[in-house]
C-alpha positions as a LaTeX table, in Angstrom:
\begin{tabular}{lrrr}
\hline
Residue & $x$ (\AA) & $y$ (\AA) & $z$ (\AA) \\
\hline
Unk1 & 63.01 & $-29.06$ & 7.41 \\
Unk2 & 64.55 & $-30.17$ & 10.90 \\
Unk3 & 67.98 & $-30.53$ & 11.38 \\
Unk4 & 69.54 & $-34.09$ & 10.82 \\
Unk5 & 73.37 & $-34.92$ & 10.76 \\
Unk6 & 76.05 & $-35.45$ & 7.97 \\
Unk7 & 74.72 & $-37.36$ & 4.95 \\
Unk8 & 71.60 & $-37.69$ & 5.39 \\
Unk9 & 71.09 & $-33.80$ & 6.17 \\
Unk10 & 72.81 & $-32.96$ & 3.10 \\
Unk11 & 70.29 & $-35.45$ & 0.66 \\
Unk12 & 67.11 & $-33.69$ & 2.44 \\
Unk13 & 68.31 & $-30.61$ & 1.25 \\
Unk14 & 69.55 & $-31.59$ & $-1.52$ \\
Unk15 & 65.81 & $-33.36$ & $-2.26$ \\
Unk16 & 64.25 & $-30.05$ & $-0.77$ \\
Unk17 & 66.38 & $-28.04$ & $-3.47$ \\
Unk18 & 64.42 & $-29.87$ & $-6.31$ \\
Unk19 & 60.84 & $-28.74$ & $-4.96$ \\
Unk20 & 58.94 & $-26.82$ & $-7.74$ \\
Unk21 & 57.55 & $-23.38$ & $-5.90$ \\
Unk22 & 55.02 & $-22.17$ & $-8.34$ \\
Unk23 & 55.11 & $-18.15$ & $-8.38$ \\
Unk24 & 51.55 & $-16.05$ & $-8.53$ \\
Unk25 & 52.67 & $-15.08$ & $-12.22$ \\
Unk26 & 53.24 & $-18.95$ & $-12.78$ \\
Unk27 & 56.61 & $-19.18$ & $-12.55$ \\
Unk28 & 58.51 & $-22.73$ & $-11.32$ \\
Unk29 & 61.11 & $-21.94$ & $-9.16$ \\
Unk30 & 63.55 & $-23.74$ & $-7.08$ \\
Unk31 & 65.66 & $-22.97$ & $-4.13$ \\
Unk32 & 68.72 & $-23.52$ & $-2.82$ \\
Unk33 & 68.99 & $-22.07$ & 0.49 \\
Unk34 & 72.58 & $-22.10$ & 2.23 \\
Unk35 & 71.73 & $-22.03$ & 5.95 \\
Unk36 & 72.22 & $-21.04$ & 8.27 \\
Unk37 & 71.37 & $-17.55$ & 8.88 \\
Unk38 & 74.63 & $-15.49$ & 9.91 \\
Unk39 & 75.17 & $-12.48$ & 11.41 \\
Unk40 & 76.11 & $-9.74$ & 9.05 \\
Unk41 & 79.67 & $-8.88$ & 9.02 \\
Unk42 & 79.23 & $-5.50$ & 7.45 \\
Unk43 & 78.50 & $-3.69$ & 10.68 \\
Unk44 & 74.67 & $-3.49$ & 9.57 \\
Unk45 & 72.37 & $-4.85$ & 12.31 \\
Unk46 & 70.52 & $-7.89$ & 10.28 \\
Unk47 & 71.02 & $-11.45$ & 9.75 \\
Unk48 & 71.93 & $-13.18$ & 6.06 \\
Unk49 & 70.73 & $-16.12$ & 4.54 \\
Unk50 & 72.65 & $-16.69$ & 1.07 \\
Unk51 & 70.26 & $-18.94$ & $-1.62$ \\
Unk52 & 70.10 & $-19.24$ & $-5.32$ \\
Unk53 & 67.12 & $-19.33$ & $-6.98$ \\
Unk54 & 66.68 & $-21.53$ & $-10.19$ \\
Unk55 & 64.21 & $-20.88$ & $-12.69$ \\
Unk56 & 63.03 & $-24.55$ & $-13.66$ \\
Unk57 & 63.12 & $-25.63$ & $-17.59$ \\
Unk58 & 65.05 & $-23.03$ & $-18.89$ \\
Unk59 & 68.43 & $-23.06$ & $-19.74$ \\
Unk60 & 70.33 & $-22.29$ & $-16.38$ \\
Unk61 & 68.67 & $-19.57$ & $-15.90$ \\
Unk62 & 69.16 & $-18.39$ & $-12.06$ \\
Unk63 & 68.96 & $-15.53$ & $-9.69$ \\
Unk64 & 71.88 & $-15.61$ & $-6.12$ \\
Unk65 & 70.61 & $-13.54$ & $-3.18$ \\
Unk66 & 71.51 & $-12.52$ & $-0.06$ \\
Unk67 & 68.49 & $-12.74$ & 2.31 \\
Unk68 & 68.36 & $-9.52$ & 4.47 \\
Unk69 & 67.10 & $-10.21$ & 7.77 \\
Unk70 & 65.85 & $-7.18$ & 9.86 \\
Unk71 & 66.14 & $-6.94$ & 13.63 \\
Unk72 & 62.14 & $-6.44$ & 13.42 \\
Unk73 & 61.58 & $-9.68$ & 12.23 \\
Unk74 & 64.37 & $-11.39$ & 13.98 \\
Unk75 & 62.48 & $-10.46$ & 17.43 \\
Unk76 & 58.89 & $-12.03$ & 15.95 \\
Unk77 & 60.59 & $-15.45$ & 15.10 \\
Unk78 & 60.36 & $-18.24$ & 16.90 \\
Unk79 & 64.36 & $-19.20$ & 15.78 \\
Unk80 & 66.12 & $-18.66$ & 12.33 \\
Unk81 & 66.41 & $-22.34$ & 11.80 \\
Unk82 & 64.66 & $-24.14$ & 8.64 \\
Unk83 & 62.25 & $-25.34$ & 10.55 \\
Unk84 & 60.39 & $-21.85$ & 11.57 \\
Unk85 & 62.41 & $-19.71$ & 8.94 \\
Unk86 & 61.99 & $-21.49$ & 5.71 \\
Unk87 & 58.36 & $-21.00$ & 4.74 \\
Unk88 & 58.94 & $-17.41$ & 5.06 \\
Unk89 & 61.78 & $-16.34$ & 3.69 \\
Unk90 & 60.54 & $-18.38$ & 0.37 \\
Unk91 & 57.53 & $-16.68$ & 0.28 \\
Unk92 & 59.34 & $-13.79$ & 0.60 \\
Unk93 & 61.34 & $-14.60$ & $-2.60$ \\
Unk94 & 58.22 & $-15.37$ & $-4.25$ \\
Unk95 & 56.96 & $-12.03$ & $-3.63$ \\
Unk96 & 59.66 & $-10.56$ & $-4.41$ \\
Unk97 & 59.77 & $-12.43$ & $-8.18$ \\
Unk98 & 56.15 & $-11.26$ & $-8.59$ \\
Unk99 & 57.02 & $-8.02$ & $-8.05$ \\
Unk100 & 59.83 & $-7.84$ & $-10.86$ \\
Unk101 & 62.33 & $-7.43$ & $-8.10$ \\
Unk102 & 64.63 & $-10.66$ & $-9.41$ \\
Unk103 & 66.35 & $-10.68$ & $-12.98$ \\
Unk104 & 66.92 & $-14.52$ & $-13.39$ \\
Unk105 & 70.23 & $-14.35$ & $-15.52$ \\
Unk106 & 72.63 & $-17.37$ & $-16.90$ \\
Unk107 & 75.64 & $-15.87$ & $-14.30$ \\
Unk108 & 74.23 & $-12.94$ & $-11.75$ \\
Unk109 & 75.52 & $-10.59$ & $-9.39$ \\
Unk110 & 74.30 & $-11.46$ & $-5.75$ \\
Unk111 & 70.86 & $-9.37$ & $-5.11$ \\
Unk112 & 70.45 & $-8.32$ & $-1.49$ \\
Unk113 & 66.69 & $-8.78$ & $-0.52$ \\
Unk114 & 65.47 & $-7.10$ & 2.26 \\
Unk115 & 63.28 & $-9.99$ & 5.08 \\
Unk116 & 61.41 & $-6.70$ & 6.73 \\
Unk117 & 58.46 & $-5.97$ & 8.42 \\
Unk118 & 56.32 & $-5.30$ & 5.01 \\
Unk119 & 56.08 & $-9.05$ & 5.28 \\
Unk120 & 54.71 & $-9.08$ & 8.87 \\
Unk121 & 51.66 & $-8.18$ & 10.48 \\
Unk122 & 52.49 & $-7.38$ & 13.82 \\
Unk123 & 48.59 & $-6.24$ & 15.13 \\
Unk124 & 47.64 & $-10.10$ & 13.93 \\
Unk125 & 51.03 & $-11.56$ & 14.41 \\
Unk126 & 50.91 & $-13.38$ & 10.99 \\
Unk127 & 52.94 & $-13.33$ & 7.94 \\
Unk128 & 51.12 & $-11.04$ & 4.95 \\
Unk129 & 52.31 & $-11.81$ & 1.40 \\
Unk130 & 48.96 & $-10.61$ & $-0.21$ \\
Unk131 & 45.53 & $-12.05$ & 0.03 \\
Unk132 & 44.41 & $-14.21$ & $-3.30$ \\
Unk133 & 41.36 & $-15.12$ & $-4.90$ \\
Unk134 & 39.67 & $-18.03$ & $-4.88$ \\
Unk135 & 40.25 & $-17.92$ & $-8.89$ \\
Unk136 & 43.80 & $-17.02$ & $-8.49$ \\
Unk137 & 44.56 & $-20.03$ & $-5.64$ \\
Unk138 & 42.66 & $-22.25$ & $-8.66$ \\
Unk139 & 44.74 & $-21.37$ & $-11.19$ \\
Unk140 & 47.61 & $-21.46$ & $-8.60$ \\
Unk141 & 46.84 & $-25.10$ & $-7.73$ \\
Unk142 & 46.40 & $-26.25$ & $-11.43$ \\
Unk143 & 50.04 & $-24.83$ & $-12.17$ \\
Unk144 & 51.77 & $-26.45$ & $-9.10$ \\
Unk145 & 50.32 & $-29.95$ & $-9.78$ \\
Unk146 & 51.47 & $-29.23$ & $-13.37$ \\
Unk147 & 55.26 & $-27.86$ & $-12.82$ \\
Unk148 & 55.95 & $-30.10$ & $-10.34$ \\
Unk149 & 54.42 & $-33.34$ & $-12.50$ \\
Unk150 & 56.60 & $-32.33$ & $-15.57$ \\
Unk151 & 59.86 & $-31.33$ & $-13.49$ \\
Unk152 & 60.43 & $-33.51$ & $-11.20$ \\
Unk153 & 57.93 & $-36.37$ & $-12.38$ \\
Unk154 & 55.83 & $-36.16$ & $-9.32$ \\
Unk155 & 52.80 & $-38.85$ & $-9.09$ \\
Unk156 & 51.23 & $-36.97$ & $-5.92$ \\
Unk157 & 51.54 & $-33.40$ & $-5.55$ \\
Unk158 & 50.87 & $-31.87$ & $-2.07$ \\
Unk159 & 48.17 & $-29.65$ & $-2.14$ \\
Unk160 & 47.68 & $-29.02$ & 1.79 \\
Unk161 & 51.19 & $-27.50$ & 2.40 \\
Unk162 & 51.74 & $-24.39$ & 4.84 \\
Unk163 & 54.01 & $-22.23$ & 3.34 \\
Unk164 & 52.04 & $-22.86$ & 0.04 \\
Unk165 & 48.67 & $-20.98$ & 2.38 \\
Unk166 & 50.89 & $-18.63$ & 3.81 \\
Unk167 & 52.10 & $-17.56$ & 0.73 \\
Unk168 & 48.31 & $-17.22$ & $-0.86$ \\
Unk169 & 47.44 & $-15.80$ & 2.94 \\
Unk170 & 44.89 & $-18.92$ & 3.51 \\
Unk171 & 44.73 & $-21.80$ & 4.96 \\
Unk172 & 45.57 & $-25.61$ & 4.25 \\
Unk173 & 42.36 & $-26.42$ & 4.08 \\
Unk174 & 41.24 & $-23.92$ & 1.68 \\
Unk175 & 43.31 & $-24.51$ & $-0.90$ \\
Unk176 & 42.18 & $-28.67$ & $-0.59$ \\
Unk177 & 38.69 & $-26.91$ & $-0.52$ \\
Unk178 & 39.78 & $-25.19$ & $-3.99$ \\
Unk179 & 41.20 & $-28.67$ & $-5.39$ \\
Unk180 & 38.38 & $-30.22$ & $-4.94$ \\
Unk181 & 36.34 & $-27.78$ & $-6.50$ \\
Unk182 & 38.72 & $-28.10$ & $-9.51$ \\
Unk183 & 38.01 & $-31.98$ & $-9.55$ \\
Unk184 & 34.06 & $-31.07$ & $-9.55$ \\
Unk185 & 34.18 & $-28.29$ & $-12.46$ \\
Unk186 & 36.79 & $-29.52$ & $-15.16$ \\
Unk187 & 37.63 & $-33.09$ & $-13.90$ \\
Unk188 & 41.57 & $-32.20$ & $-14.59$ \\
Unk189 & 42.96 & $-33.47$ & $-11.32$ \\
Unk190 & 42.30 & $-36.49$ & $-8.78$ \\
Unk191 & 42.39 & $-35.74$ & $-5.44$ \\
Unk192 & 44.13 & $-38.18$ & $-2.13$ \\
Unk193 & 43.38 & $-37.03$ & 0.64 \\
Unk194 & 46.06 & $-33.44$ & 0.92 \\
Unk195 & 47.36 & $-34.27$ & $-2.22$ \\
Unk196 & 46.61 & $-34.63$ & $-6.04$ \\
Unk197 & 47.35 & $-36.13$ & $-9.25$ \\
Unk198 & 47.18 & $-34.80$ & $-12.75$ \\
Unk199 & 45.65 & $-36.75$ & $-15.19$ \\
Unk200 & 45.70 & $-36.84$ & $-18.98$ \\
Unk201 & 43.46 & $-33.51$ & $-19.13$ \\
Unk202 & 45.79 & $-30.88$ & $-16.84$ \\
Unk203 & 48.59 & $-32.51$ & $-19.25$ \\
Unk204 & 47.04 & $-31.68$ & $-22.46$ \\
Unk205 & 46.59 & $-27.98$ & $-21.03$ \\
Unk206 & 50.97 & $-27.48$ & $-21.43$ \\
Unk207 & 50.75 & $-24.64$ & $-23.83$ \\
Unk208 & 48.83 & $-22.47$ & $-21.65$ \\
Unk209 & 51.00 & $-23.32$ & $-18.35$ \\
Unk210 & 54.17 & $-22.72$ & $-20.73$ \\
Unk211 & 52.67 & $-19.48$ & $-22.02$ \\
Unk212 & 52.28 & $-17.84$ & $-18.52$ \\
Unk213 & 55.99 & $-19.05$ & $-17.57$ \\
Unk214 & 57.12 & $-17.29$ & $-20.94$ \\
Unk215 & 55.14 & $-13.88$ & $-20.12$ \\
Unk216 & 55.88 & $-14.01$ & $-17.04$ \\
Unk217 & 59.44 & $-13.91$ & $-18.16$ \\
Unk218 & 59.02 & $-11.13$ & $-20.72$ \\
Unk219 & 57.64 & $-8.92$ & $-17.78$ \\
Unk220 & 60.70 & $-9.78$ & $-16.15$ \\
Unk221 & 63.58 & $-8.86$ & $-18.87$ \\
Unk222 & 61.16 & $-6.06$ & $-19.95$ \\
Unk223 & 61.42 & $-3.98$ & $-16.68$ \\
Unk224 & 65.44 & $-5.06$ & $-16.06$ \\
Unk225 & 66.43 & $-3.97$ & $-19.62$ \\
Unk226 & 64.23 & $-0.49$ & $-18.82$ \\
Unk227 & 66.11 & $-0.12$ & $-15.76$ \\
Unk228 & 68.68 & $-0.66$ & $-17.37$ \\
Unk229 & 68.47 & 2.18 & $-19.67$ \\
\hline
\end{tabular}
């Protein structure tokens, strides 16, 4: 997202808040980043990005965060703006939620969340969030055209995004590659070009989409409450 002025800034984020990110455990999430990044005032030598992440179709359920922002990273960035920064420090937060590292709570504490070099590859000088299957980008694709169909009503669903690759460590094309594969084996989808529709088929498949959102959630509460005690 590029920098625009007054109003009209404030409604692209505000539309860019509303974006269903689909999780590798098939969670919908949302994200409400607060940029920009600041310095940290704590004496600690990294930058901070405060965000809240929503849990989408549940009741309010949310998670704040404080983005952590190591001087490693920092020097590998091209700038901290939205534009360069946001595709990674999302995937970050994905990763982090598939690692049971986020409680999503009805009123949280803010969670600091380290952006380090675990996310970076510095011999290849690309972001690493973990390679997927071809099966898992499938089921990944069938689950974003779903979420983001029910939530937010979406006709066309953008298959071919960036941080959507860098996330699953491929490529744009790939995952259209892996759409249109979908389209050829169970017919559930329609495919435009970088972008797809759901038709009546992916819709009648809501229990099991709804089913890996609620385990996915039991994982979750079942490692906080441990931890706990």
């Amino acid at each position: 997202m590029t920098e625009r002025s007054g109003g009209v800034l404030d409604e692209a984020r505000e539309k860019d808040s509303k974006k269903i990110w689909v999780t590798l455990t098939g969670l919908p999430l949302t994200f409400r980043l607060e940029w920009p990044f600041h310095f940290s005032t704590s004496g600690a030598d990294f930058w901070v990005l405060h965000g809240d992440i929503q849990l989408a179709g549940s009741e309010g359920l949310h998670a704040p965060v404080a983005v952590n922002l190591s001087q490693t990273v920092r020097e590998v960035m091209p700038s901290l703006e939205p534009a360069d920064a946001e595709a990674p420090v999302i995937n970050a937060l994905r990763k982090e939620v598939d690692r049971r590292q986020i409680e999503f709570l009805k009123s949280g504490k803010l969670l600091p969340v380290p952006f380090s070099s675990r996310h970076y590859d510095f011999k290849r000088k690309q972001w690493v969030f973990g390679k997927a299957s071809d099966e898992t980008m499938a089921e990944f694709v069938e689950r974003k055209v779903y979420w983001e169909t029910k939530v937010n009503d979406q006709k066309k669903v953008w298959i071919g995004d960036p941080a959507d690759a860098q996330y699953l460590q491929t490529t744009p094309a790939h995952l259209l590659e892996i759409a249109a594969r979908l389209v050829a084996a169970q017919g559930l989808i329609r495919i435009d070009g970088e972008y797809a529709e759901a038709i009546a088929g992916l819709m009648n498949h809501a229990e099991r989409f709804e089913a890996a959102r609620r385990s996915a959630i039991e994982e979750l509460e079942k490692k906080h409450a441990f931890e706990r005690g």
